[in-house]
C-alpha positions as CSV (number, residue, x, y, z in Angstrom):
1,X,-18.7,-6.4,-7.3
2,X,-15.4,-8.6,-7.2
3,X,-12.9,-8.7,-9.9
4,X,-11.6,-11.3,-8.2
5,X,-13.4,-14.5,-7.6
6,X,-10.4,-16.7,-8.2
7,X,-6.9,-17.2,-7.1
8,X,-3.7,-18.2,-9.3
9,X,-2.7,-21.0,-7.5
10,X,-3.6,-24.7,-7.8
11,X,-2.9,-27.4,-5.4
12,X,-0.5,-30.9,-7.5
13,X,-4.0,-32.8,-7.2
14,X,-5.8,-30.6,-9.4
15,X,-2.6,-29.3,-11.5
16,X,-2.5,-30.2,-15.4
17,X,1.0,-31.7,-16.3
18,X,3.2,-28.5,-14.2
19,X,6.3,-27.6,-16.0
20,X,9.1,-26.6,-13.2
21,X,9.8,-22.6,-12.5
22,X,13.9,-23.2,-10.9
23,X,14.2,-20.6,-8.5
24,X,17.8,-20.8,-8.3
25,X,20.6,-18.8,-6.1
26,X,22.2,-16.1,-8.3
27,X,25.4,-16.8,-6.3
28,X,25.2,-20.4,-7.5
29,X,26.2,-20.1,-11.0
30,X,27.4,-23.8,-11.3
31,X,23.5,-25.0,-10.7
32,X,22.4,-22.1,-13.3
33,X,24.8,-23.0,-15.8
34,X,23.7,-26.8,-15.1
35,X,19.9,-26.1,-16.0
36,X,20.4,-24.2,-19.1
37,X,22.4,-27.3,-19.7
38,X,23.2,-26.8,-23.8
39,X,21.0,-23.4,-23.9
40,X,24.0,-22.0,-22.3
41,X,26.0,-20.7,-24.8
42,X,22.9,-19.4,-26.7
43,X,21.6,-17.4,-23.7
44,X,24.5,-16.2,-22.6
45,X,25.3,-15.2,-25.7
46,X,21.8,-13.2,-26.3
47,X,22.5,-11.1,-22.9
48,X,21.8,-14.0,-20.1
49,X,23.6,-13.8,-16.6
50,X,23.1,-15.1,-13.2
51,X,22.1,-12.1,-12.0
52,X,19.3,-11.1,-9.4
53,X,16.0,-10.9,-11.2
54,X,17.5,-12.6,-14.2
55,X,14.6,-14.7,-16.3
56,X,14.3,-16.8,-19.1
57,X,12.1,-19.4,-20.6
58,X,14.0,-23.5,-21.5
59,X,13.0,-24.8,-24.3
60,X,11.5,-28.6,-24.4
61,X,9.7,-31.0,-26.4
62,X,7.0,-28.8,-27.8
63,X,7.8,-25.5,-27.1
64,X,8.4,-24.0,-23.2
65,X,9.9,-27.0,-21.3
66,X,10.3,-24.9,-18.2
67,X,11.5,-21.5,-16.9
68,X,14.6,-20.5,-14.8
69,X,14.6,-17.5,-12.1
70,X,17.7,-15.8,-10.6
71,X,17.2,-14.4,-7.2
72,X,19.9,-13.3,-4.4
73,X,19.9,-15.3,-1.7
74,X,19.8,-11.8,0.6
75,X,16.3,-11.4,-1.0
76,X,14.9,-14.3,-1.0
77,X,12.2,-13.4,1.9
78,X,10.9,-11.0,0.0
79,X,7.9,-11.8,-2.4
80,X,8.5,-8.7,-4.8
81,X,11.9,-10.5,-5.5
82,X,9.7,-13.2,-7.5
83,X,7.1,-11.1,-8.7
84,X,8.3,-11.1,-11.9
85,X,7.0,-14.6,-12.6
86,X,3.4,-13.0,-12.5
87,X,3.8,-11.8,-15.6
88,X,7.0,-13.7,-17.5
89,X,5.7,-17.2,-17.3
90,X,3.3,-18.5,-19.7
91,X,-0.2,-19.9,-19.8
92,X,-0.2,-23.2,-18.0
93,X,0.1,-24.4,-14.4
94,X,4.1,-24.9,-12.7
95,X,5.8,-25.9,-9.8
96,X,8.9,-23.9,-8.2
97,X,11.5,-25.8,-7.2
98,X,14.1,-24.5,-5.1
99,X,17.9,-24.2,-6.0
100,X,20.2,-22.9,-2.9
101,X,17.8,-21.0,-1.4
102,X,16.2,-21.6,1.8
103,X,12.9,-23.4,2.1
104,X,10.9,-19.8,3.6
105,X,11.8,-18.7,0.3
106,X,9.1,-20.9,-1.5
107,X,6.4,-18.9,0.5
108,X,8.0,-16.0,-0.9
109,X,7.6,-17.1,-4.6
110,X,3.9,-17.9,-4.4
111,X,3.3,-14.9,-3.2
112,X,5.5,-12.4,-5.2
113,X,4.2,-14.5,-8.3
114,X,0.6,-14.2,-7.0
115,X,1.6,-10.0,-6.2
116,X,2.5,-10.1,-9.9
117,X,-0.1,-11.7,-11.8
118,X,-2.9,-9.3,-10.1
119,X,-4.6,-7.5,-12.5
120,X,-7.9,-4.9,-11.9
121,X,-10.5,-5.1,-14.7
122,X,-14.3,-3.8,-14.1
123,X,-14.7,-5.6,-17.6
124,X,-15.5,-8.8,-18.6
125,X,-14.5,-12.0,-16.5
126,X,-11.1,-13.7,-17.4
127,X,-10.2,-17.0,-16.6
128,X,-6.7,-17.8,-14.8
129,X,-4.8,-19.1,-17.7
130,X,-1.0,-18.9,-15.5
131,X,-1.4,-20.6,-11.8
132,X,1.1,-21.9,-9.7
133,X,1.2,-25.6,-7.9
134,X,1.0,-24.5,-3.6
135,X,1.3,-27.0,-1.3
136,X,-1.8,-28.4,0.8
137,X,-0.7,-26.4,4.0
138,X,-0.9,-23.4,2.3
139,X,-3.1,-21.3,4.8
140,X,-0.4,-18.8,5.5
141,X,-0.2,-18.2,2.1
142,X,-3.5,-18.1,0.7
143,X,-4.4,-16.2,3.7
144,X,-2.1,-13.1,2.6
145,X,-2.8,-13.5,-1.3
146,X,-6.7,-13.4,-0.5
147,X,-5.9,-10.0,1.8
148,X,-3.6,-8.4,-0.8
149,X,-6.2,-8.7,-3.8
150,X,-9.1,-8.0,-1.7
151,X,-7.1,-4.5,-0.2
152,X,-5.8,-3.9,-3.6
153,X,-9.6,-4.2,-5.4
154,X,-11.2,-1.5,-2.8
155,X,-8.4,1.5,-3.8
156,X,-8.2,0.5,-7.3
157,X,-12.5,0.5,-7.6
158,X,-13.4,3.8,-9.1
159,X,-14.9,6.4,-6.4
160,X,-18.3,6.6,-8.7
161,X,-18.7,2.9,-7.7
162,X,-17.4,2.9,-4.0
163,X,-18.8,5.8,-1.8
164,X,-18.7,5.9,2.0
165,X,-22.1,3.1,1.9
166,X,-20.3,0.3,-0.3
167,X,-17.1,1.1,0.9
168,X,-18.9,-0.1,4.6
169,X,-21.3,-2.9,3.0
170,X,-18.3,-4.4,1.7
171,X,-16.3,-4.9,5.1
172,X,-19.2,-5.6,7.1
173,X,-20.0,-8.5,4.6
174,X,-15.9,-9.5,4.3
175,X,-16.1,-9.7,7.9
176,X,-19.4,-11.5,8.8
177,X,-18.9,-14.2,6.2
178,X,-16.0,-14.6,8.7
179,X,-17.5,-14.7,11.7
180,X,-16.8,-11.3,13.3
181,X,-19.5,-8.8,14.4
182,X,-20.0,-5.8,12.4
183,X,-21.7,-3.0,13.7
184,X,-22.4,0.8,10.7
185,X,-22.8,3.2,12.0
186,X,-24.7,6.2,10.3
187,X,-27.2,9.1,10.3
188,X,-27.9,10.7,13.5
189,X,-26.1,8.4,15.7
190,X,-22.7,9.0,13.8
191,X,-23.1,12.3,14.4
192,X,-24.1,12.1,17.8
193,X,-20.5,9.6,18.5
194,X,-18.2,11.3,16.1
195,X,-19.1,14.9,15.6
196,X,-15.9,15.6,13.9
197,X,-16.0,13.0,11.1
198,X,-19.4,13.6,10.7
199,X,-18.5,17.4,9.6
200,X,-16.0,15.8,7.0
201,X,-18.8,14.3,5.0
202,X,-21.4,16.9,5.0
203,X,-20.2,18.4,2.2
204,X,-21.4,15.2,0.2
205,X,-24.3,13.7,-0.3
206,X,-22.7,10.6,-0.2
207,X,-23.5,10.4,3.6
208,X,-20.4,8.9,6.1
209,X,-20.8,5.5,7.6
210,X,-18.9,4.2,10.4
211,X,-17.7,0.7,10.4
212,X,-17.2,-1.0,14.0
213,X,-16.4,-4.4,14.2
214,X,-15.6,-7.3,16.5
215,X,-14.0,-10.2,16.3
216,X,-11.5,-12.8,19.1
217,X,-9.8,-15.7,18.9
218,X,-10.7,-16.6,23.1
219,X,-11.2,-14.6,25.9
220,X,-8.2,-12.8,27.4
221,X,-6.1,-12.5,24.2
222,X,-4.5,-9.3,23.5
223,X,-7.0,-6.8,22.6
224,X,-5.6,-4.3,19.2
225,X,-7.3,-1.9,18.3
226,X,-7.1,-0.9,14.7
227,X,-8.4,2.0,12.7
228,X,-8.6,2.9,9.2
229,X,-8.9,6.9,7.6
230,X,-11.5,5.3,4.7
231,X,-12.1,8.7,2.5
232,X,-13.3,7.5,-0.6
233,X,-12.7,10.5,-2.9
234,X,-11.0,13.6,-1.4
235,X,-11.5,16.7,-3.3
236,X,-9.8,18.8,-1.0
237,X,-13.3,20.7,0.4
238,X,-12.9,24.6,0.1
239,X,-9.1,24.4,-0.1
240,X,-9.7,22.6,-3.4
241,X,-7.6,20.1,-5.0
242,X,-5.6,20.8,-8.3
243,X,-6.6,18.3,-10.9
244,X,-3.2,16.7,-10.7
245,X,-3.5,16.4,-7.0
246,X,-7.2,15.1,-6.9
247,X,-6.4,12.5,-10.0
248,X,-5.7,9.6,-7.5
249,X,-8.0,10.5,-5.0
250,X,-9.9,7.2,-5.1
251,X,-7.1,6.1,-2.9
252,X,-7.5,8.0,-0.2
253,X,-9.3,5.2,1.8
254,X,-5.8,2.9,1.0
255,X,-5.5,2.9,5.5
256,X,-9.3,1.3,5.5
257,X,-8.2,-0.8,2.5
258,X,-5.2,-2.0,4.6
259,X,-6.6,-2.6,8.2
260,X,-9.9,-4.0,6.5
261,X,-7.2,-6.3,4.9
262,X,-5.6,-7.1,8.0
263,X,-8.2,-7.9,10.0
264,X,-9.5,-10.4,7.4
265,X,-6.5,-11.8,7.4
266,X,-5.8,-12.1,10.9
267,X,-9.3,-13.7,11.2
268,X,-8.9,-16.3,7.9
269,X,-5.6,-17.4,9.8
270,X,-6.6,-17.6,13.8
271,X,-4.6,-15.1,15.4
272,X,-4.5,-15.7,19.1
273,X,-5.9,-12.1,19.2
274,X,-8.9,-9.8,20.3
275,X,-9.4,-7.3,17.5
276,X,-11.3,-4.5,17.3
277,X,-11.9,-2.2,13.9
278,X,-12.9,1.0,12.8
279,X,-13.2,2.6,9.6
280,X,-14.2,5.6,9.2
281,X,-16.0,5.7,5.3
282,X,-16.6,9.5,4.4
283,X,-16.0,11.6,1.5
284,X,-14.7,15.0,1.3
285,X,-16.4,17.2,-1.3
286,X,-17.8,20.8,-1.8
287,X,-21.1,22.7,-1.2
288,X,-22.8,24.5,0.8
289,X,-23.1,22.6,3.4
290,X,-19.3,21.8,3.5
291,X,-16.9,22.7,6.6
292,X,-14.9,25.8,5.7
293,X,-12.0,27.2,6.5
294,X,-11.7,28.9,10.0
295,X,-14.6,26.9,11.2
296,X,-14.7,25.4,15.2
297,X,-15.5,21.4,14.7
298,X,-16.2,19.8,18.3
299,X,-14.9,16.4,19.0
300,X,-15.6,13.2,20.6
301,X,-13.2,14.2,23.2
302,X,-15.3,16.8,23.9
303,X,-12.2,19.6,22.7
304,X,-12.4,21.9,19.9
305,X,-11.0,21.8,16.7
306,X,-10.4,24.8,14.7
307,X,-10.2,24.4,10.6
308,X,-6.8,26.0,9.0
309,X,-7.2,23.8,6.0
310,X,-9.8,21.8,4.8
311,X,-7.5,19.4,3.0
312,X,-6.3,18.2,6.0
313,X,-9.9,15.9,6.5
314,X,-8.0,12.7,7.1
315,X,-7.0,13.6,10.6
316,X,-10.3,14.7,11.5
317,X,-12.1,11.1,10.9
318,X,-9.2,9.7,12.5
319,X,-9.8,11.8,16.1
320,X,-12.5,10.8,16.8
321,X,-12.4,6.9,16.2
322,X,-9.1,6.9,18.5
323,X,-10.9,8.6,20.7
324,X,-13.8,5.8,20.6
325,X,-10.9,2.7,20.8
326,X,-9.2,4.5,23.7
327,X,-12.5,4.0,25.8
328,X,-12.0,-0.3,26.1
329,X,-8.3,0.1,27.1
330,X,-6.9,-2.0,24.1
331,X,-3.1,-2.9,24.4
332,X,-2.4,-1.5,21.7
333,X,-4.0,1.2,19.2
334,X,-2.8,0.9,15.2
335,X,-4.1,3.8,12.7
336,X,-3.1,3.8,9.2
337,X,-4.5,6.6,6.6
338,X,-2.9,8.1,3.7
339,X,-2.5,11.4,5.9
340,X,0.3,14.0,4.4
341,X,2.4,14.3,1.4
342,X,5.3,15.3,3.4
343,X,5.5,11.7,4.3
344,X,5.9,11.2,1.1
345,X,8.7,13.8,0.2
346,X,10.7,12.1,3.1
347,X,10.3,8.7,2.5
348,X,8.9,8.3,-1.3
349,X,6.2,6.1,-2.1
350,X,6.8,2.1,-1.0
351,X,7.7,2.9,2.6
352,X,5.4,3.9,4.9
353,X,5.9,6.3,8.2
354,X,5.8,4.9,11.6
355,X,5.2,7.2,14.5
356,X,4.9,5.5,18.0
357,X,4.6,6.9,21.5
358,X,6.0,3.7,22.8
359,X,9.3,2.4,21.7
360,X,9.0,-1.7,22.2
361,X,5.5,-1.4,20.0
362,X,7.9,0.8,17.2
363,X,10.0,-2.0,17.5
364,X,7.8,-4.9,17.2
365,X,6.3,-3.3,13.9
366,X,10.1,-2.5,12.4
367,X,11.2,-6.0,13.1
368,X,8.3,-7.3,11.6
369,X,8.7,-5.5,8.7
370,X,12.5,-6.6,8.2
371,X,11.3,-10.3,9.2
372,X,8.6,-9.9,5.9
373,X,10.5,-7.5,3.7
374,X,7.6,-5.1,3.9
375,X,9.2,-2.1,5.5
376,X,8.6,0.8,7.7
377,X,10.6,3.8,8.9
378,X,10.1,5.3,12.3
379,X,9.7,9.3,12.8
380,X,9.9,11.2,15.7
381,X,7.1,12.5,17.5
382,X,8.7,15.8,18.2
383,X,7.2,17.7,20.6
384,X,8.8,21.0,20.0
385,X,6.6,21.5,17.0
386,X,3.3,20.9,19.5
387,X,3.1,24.9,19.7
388,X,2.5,25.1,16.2
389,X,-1.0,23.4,16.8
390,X,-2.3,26.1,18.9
391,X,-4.9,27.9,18.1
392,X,-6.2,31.4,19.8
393,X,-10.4,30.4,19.6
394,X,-10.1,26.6,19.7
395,X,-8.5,23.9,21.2
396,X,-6.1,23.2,18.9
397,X,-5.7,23.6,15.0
398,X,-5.6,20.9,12.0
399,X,-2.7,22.0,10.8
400,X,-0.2,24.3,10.9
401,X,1.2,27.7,9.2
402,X,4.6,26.3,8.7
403,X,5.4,25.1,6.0
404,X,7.5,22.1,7.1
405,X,7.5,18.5,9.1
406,X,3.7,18.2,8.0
407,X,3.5,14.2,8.8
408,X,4.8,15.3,12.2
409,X,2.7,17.7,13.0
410,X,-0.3,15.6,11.9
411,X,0.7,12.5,14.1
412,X,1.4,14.9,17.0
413,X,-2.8,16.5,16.6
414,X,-3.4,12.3,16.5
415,X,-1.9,12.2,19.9
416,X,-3.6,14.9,21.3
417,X,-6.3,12.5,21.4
418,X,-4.5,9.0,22.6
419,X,-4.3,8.7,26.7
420,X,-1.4,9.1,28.7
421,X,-0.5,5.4,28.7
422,X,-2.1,4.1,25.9
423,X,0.2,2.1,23.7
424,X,-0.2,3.7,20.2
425,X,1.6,3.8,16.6
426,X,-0.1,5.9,13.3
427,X,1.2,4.7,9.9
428,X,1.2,7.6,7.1
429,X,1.0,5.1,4.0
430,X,0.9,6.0,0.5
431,X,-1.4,3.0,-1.1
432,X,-0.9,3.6,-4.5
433,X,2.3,2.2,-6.8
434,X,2.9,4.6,-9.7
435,X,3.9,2.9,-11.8
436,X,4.7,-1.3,-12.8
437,X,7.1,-2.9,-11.5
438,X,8.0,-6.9,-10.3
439,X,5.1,-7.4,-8.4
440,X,4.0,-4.3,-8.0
441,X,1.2,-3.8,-10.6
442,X,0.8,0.0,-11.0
443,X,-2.5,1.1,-9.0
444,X,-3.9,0.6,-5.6
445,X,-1.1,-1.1,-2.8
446,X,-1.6,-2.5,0.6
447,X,1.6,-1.4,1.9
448,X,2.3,-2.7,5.7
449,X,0.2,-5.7,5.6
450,X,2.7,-8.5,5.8
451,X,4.3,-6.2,9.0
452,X,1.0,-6.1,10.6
453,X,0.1,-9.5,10.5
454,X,3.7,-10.6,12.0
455,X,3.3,-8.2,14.6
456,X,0.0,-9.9,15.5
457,X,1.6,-12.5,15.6
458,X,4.3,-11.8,18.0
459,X,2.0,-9.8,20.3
460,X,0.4,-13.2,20.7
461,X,3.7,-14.8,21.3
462,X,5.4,-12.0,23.7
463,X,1.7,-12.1,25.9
């Protein structure tokens, strides 16, 4: 199923008689009062200024002659500063032309507009009716719009139609049909290679698959490692969501969305890279086969795992695929899952956590995030709360009985299971936007992806 089949974007060959979109400088109020030409006095009278994220439509022979956008030059790397054209501008193709702002900012403006004009219907097929003109090197571009809709389409699809199986038979076909090798992983041998994600879904009959794929640009590039947490609905288990809290639970695979997303990305535009993914594709439910609290789980690792809250599922599928990665010696190991709510409560919703237990990676993925307006914000891996992990018949515990610095403790239990010198960084994403705003259609989010692929990127680069 793909709502999807077509981007908004047209190439000047194919475009019908484009009307210009000026992207203009909101500092430059000379060029904006120049194209409103003798509009002026009638827009500025209704409420118009050269402000940032000021809009309005030109009239011309007809009707719409063209459309005007204001946009500080500080912002002008980042798409959601544009994304309001995805909904403002009317039926037809256009072109953006630039007005004081520097040429990385048309990039920008396809892609914000393309951000904004995403829409997710499971209803009849529209046709795009608003596309923008790209030029013919636009492989960057289309590369990151094709990722963002495809991420954005797995949280938004209903759980009903996207259990742990489809969740897995759609990567696995996304990432043949691009030339990668795809391995699922199910049945007795998942449970025989991750015992501990395996316990996660038995309370479902909707049956975990793991997805393991493959996929390098030569011999010798930089191997990565990435994982994604891919529960498809989490009800909590035994320690059972409220219905507010389990209303958005489709979204709970957003870190296999994203790194699914990456790595098609990556692929589509030829990273110099070696990559390696897993997604672990589960769902949490309840029944009598369910894991329950105070329960012993054994890991991959071969360590023991003792349940204090079944809720906290997310880092159970994720232990035992680092565990798995950690075996080839990858340069680098990325996670991403939508892991804690205490995340959330420090950082709010559009800016993912970064933990890192080695400073230049933290750095590469913060500069890339700057570099593509698509932050993070690093937290500490503090070691003084490791002690609240313990547990007195197991290992260690899933979570702890303190009721504070939850994403902490839940990235330290991820490092329990990285190697002593294995570069490694866990993002604690949110994947959802609440609510609409410029670009940011209120649903399913791939937060992080833009950071990612720069820090691919540069990995290649800095090798």
């Amino acid at each position: 199923m793909n709502p999807h089949p077509q981007l908004p974007f047209v190439t000047s060959a194919d475009a019908a008689s484009a009307r210009l979109v000026h992207l203009v400088a909101c500092e430059d109020s000379a060029t904006v009062s120049r194209l409103l030409g003798e509009h002026a006095a009638f827009l500025q009278g209704q409420g118009f200024s050269a402000k940032d994220g000021a809009f309005t439509l030109l009239p011309g022979e007809g009707g719409v002659g063209a459309a005007l956008l204001c946009v500080a030059s500080a912002r002008a790397n980042d798409p959601v500063a544009f994304g309001k054209l995805g909904t403002a501008l009317p039926d037809g193709d256009w072109t953006a032309v630039l007005h004081g702002l520097e040429e990385g900012a048309l990039e920008s403006a396809l892609l914000g507009f393309c951000m904004g004009a995403y829409r997710f219907s499971l209803g009849e097929d529209k046709p795009v009716t608003t596309r923008m003109v790209v030029p013919d090197d636009a492989k960057r571009l289309v590369a990151l719009s094709k990722a963002l809709w495809f991420g954005r389409d797995l949280i938004n699809m209903p759980a009903n139609l996207l259990g742990p199986r489809e969740l897995a038979d759609m990567a696995g076909a996304a990432l043949v049909h691009r030339g990668a090798s795809v391995s699922l992983v199910d049945g007795d041998d998942l449970r025989s290679a991750y015992p501990c994600l395996a316990e996660v879904g038995e309370g479902s009959e909707r049956k975990p698959v793991v997805v393991v794929a493959r996929w390098k640009a030569r011999e010798g590039a930089p191997r990565i490692s990435l994982i994604g947490k891919g529960v498809c609905f989490d009800t909590g288990g035994y320690d059972l969501k409220g219905a507010a809290g389990m209303l958005r639970m489709k979204k709970d695979m957003g870190g296999a969305a994203l790194m699914l997303a990456v790595m098609c990305a990556a692929i589509d535009l030829g990273l110099d890279v070696d990559l390696e993914l897993r997604l672990g594709c589960v769902e949490n439910s309840v029944s009598g086969h369910a894991m329950r609290p105070g329960d012993v789980l054994r890991t991959r690792s071969g360590r023991t795992v003792e349940i204090g809250n079944t809720d906290a599922e997310g880092r159970l599928v994720l232990c035992d695929l680092i565990t798995e990665a950690s075996e080839s010696r990858p340069d680098a190991i990325l996670d991403a899952a939508t892991l804690t709510g205490a995340a959330r409560v420090a950082l709010g919703p559009d800016v993912p956590a970064l933990f890192s237990n080695d400073d230049e990676l933290a750095s590469l993925i913060l500069e890339s995030g700057k570099t593509t307006a698509d932050v993070m914000w690093r937290m500490p891996l503090w070691h003084g709360y490791d002690a609240w992990l313990d547990s007195k018949v197991a290992d260690f515990g899933n979570v702890t009985s303190k009721p504070m610095a939850g994403a902490i403790t839940a990235a330290l239990y991820l490092q329990k299971f990285v190697p002593d010198g294995q570069k490694w960084a866990h993002i604690d994403t949110y994947a959802w936007n609440d609510g609409a705003r410029p670009g940011r259609p209120e649903g399913g989010e791939v937060l992080g992806l833009r950071a990612i692929l720069e820090s691919l990127s540069r990995i290649h680069n800095n090798s």
